[in-house]
N, CA, C and O atoms as a GROMACS GRO file, in nm:
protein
  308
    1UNK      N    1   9.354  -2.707  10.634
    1UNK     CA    2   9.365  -2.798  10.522
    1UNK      C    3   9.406  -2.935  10.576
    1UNK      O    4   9.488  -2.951  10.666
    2UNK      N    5   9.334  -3.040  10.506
    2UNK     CA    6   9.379  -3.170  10.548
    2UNK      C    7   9.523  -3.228  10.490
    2UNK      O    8   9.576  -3.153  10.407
    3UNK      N    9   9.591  -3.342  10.518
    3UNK     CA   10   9.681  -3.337  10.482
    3UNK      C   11   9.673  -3.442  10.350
    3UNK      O   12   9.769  -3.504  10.305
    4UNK      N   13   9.556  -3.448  10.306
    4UNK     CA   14   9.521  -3.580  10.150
    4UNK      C   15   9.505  -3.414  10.088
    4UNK      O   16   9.593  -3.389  10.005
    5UNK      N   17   9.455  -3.355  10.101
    5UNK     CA   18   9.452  -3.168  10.078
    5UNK      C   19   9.551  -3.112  10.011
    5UNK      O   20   9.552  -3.074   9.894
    6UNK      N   21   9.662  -3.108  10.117
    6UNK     CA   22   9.751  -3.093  10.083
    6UNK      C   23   9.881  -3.156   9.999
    6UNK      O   24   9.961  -3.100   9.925
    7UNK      N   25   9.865  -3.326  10.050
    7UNK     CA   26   9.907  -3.384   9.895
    7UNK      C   27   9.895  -3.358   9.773
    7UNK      O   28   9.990  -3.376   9.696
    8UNK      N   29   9.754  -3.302   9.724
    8UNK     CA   30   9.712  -3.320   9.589
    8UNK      C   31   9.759  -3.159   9.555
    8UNK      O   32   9.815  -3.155   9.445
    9UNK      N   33   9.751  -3.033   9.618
    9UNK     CA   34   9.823  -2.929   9.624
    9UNK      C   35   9.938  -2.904   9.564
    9UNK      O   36   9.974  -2.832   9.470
   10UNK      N   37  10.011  -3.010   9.667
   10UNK     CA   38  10.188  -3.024   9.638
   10UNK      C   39  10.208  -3.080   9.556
   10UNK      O   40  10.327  -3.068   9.526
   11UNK      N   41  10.139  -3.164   9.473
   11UNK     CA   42  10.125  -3.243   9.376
   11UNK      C   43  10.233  -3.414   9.470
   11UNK      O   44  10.312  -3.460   9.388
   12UNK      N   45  10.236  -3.470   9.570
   12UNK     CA   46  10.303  -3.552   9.597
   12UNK      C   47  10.223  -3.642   9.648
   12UNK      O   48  10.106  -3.606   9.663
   13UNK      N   49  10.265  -3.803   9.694
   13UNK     CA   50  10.195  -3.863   9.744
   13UNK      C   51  10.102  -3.808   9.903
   13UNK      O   52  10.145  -3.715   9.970
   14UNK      N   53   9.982  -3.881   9.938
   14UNK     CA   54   9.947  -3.843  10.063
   14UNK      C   55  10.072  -3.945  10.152
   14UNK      O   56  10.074  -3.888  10.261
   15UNK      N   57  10.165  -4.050  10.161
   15UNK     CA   58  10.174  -4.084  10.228
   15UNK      C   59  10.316  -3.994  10.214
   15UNK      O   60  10.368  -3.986  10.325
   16UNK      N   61  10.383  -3.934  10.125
   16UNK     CA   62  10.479  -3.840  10.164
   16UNK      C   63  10.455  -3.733  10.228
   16UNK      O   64  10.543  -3.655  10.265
   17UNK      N   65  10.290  -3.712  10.256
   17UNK     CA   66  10.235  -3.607  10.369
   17UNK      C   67  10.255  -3.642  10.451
   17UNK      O   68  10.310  -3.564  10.529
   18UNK      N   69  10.230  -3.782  10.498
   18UNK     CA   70  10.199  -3.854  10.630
   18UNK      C   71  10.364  -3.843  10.740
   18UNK      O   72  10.403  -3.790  10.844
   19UNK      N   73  10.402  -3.909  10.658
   19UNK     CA   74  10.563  -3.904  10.711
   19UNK      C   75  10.632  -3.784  10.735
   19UNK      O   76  10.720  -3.776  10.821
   20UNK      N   77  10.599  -3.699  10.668
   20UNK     CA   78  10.675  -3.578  10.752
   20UNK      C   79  10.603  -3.474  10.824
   20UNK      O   80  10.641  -3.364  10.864
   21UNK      N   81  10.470  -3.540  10.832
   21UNK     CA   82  10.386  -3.518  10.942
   21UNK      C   83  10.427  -3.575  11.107
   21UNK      O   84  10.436  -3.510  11.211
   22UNK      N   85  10.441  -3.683  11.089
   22UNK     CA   86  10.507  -3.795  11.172
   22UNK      C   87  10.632  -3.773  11.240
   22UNK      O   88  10.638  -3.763  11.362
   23UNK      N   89  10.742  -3.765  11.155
   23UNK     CA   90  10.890  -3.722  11.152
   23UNK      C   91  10.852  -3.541  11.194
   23UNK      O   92  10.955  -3.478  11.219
   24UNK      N   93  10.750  -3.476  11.202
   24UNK     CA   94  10.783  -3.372  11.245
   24UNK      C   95  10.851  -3.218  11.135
   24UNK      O   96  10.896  -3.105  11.156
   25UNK      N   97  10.827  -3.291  11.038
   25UNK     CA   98  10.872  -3.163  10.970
   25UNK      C   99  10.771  -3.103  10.910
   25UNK      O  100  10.804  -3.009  10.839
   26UNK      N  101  10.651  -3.127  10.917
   26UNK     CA  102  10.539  -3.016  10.901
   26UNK      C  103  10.460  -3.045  11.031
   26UNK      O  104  10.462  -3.156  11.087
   27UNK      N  105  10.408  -2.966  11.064
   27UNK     CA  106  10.344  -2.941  11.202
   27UNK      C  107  10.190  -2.942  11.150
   27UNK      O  108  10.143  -2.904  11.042
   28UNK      N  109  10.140  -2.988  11.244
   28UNK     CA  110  10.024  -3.016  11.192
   28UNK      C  111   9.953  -3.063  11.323
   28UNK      O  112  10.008  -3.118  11.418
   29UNK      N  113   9.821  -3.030  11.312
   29UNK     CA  114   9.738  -3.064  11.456
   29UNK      C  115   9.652  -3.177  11.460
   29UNK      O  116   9.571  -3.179  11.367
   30UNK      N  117   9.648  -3.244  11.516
   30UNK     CA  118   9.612  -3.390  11.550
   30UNK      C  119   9.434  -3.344  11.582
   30UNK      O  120   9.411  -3.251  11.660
   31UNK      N  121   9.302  -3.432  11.504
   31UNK     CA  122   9.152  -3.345  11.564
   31UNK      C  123   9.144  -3.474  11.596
   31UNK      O  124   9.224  -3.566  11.579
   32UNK      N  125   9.005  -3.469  11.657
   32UNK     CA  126   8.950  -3.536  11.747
   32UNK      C  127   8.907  -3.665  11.768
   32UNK      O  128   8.900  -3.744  11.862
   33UNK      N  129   8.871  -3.661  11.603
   33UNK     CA  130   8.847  -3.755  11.527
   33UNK      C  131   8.941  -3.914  11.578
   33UNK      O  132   8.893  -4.023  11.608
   34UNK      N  133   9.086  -3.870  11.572
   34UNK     CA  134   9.180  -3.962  11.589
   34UNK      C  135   9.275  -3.962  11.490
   34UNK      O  136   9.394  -3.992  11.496
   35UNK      N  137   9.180  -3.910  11.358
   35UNK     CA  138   9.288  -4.038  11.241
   35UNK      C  139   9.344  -3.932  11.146
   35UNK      O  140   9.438  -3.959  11.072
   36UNK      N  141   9.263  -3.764  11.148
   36UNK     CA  142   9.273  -3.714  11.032
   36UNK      C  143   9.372  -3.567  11.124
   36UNK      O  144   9.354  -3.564  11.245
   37UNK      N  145   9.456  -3.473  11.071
   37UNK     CA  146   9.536  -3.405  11.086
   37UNK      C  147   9.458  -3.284  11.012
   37UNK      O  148   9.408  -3.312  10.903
   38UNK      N  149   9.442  -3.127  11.072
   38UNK     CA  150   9.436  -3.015  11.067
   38UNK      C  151   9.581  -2.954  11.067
   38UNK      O  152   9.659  -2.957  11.162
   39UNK      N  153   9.613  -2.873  10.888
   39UNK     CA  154   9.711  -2.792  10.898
   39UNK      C  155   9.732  -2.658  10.833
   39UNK      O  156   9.684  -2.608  10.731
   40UNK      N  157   9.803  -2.621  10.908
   40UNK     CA  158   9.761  -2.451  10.952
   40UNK      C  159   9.804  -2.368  10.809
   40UNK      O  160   9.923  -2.391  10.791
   41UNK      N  161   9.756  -2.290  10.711
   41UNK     CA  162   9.771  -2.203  10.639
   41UNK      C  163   9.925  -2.176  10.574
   41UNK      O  164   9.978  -2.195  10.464
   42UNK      N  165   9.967  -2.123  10.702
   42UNK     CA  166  10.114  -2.093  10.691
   42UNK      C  167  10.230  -2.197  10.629
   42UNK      O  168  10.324  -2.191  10.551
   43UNK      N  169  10.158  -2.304  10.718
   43UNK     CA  170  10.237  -2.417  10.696
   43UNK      C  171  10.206  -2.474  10.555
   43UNK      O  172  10.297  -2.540  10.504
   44UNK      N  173  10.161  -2.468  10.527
   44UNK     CA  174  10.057  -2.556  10.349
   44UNK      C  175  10.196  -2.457  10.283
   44UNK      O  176  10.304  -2.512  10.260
   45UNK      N  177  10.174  -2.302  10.257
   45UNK     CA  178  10.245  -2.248  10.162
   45UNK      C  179  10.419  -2.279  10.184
   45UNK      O  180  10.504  -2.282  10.095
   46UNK      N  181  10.438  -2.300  10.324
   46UNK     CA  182  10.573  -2.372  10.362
   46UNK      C  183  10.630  -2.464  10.292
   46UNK      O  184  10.741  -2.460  10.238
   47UNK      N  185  10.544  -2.560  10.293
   47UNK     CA  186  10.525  -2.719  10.228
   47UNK      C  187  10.496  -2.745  10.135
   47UNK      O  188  10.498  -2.867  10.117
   48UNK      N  189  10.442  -2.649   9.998
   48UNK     CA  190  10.414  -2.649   9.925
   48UNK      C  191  10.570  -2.571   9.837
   48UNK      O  192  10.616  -2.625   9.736
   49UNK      N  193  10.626  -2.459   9.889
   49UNK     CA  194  10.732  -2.418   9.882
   49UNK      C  195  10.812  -2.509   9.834
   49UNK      O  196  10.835  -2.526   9.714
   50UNK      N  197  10.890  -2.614   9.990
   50UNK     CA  198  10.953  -2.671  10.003
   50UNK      C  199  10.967  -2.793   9.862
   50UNK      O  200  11.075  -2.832   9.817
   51UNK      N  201  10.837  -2.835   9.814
   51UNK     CA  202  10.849  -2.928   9.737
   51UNK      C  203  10.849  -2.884   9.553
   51UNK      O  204  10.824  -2.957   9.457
   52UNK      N  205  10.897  -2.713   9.560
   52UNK     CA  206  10.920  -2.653   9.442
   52UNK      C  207  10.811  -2.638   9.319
   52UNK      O  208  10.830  -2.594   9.206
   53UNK      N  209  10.684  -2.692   9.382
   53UNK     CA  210  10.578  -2.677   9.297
   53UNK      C  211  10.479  -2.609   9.256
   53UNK      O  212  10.424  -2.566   9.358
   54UNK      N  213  10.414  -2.568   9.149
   54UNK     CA  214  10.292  -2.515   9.179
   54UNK      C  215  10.175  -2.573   9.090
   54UNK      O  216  10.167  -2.634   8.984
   55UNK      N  217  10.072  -2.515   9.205
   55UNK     CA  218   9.916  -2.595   9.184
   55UNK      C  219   9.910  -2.599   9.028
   55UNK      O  220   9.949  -2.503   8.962
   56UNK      N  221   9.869  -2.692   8.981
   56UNK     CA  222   9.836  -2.711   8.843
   56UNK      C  223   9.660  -2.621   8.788
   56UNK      O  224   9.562  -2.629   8.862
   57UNK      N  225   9.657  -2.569   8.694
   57UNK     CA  226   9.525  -2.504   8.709
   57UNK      C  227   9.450  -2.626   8.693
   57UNK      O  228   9.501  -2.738   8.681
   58UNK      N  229   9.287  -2.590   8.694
   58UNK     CA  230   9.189  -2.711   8.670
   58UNK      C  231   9.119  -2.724   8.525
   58UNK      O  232   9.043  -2.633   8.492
   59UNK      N  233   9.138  -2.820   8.445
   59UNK     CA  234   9.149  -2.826   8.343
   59UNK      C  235   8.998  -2.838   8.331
   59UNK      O  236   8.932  -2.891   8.419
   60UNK      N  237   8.925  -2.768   8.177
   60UNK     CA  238   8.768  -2.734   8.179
   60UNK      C  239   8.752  -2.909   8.160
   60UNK      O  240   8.820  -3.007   8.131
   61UNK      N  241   8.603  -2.868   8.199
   61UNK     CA  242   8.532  -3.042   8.156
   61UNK      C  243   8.494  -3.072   8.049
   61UNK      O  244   8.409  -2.992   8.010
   62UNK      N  245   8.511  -3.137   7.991
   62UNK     CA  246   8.490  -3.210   7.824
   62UNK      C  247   8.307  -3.205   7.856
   62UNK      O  248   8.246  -3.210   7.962
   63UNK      N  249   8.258  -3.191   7.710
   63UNK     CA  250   8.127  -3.257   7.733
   63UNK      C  251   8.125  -3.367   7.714
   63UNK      O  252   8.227  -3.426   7.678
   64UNK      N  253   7.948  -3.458   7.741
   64UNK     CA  254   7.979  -3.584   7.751
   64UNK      C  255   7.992  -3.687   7.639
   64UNK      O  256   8.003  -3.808   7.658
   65UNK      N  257   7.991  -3.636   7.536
   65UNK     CA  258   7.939  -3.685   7.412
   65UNK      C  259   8.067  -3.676   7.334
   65UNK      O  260   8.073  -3.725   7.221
   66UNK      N  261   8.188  -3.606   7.400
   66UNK     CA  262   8.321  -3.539   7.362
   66UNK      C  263   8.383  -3.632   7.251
   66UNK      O  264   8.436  -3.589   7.149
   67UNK      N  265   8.367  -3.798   7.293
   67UNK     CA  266   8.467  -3.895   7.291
   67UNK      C  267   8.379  -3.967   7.175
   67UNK      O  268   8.426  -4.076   7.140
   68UNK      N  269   8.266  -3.928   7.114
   68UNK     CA  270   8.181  -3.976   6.993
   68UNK      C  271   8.192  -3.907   6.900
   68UNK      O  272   8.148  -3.792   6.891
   69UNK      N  273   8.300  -4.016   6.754
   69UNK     CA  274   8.290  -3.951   6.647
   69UNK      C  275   8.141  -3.847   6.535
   69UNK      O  276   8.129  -3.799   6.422
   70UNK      N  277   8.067  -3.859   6.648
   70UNK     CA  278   7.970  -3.792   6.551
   70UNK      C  279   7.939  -3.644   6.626
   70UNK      O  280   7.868  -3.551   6.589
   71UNK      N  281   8.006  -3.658   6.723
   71UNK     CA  282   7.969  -3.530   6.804
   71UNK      C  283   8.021  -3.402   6.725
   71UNK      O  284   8.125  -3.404   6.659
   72UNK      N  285   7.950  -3.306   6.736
   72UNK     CA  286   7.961  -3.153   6.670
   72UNK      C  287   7.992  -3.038   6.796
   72UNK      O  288   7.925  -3.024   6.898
   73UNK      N  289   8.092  -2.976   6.762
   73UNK     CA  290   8.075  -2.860   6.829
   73UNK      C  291   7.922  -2.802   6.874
   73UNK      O  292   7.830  -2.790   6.793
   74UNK      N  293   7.912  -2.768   7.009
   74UNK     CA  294   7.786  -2.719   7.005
   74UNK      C  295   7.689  -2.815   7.126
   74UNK      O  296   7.617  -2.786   7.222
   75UNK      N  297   7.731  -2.930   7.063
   75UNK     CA  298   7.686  -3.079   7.114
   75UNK      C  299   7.720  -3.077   7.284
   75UNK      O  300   7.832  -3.069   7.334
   76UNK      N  301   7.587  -3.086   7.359
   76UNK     CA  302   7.627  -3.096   7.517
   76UNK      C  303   7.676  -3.006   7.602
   76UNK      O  304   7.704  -3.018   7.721
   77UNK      N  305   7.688  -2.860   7.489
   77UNK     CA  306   7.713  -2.740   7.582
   77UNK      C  307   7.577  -2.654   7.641
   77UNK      O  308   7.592  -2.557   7.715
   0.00000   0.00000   0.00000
């Protein structure tokens, strides 16, 4: 998991990923790339732990027509 991944997970900023990426309190593997961080499974549910949260479910998608007073049930499904 990346660590913008895992921000949105934990529900916290990516740059409160970054920093304790940095500072060392989540471990995390540096790819090849240069810029982007691989982190390990274990560690996500660690870190996800740590910040007392859980994943929010994914809320269904409106149809598109949702937000037009003339729309009817039925409409765009």
């Amino acid at each position: 998991m990346t660590a913008g991944e895992l921000s949105r997970l934990a529900g916290v900023s990516p740059a409160s990923i970054m920093y304790r990426i940095r500072t060392g309190s989540i471990r995390a593997e540096r790819q090849a790339d240069g810029g982007s961080y691989q982190i390990d499974d274990d560690e996500v549910e660690r870190v996800v732990a740590s910040y007392g949260r859980t994943p929010e479910p994914e809320r269904p998608m409106l149809p598109a027509g949702f937000g037009n007073p003339f729309w009817q049930p039925g409409d765009g499904w």
